[in-house]
C-alpha positions as semicolon CSV with decimal commas, in nm:
position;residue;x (nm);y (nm);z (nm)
1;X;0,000;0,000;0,000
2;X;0,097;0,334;-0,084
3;X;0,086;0,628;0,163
4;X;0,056;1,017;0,061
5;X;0,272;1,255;0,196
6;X;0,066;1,586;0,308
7;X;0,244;1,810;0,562
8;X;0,397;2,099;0,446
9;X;0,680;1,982;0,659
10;X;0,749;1,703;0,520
11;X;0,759;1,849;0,181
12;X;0,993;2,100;0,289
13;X;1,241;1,869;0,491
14;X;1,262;1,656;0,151
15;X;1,295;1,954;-0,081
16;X;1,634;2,078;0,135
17;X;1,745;1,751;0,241
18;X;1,676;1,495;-0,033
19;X;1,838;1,407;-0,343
20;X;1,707;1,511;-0,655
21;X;1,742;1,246;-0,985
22;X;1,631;1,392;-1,320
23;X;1,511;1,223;-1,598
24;X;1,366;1,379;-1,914
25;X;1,033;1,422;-1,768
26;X;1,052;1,359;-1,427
27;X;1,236;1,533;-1,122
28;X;1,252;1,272;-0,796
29;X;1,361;1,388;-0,511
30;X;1,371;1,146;-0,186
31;X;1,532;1,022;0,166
32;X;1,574;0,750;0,374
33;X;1,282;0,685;0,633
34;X;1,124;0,392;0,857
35;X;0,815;0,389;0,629
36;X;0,700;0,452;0,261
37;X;0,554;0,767;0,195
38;X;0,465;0,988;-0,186
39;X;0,407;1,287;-0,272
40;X;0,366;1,492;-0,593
41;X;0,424;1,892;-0,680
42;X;0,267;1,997;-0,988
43;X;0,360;2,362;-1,036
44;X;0,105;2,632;-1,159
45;X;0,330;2,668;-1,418
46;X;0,191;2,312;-1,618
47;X;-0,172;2,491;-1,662
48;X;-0,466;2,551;-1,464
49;X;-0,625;2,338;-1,192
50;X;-0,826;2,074;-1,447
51;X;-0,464;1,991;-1,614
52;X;-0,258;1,943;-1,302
53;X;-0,509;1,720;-1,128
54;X;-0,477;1,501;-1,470
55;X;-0,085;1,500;-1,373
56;X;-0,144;1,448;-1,019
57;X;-0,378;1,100;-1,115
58;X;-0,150;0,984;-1,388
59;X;0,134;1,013;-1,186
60;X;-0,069;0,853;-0,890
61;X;-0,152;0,559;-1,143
62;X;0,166;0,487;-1,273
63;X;0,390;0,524;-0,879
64;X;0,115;0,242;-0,787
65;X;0,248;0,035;-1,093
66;X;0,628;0,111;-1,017
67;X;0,673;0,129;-0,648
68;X;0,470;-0,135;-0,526
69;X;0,742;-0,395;-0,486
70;X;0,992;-0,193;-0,316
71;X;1,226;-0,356;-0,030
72;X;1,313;-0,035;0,121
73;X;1,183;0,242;0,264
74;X;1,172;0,579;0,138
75;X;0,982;0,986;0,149
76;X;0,926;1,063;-0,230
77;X;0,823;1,346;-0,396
78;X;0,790;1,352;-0,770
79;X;0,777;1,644;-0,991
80;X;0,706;1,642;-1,374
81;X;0,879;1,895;-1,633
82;X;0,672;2,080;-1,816
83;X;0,553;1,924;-2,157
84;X;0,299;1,959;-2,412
85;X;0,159;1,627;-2,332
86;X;0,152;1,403;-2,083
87;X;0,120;1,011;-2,091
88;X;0,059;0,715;-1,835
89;X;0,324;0,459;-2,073
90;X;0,604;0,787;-2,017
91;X;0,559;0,844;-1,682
92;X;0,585;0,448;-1,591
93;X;0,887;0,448;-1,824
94;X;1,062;0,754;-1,687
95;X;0,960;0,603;-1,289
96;X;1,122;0,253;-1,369
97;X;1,456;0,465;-1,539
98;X;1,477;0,649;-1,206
99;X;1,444;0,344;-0,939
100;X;1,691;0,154;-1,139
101;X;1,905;0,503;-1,140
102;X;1,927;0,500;-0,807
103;X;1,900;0,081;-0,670
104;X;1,555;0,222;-0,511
């Protein structure tokens, strides 16, 4: 099972403190912790509210596919680059490329 990360706090304690892996349409940034936890920042910057809650789901959809067998764990947040479109296949793609970047 996947858990959401929601505190402002815990956003902010991963966005000074974690490490940040880029791919080509992805940013993830994460840290060591005693329980799995993910979280996603879609800027204003991708469109209005309609557009980045279709991010938000598809990148919901495709960390369920990706992260659910994971033997340690980890505080995630994941942060797409802005694009003209955005797919469920890339985002699985581009989430596989960045666990096996980093041995998550």
């Amino acid at each position: 099972m996947i858990y959401r990360l929601k505190r402002k706090s815990d956003f902010d304690k991963l966005f000074l403190k974690g490490k940040r892996v880029h791919s080509k349409s992805l940013t993830m940034l994460y840290f060591p912790s005693n329980d799995f936890k993910i979280g996603y920042s879609v800027s204003k910057k991708h469109g209005k509210a309609v557009k980045r809650n279709r991010i938000k789901r598809l990148l919901r959809a495709s960390a369920r596919e990706v992260f659910k067998d994971l033997k340690k764990n980890y505080r995630v947040v994941i942060m797409p680059k802005i694009r003209e479109e955005y797919k469920f296949e890339t985002f699985v793609a581009e989430m596989n490329y960045l666990k096996r970047k980093e041995n998550l």
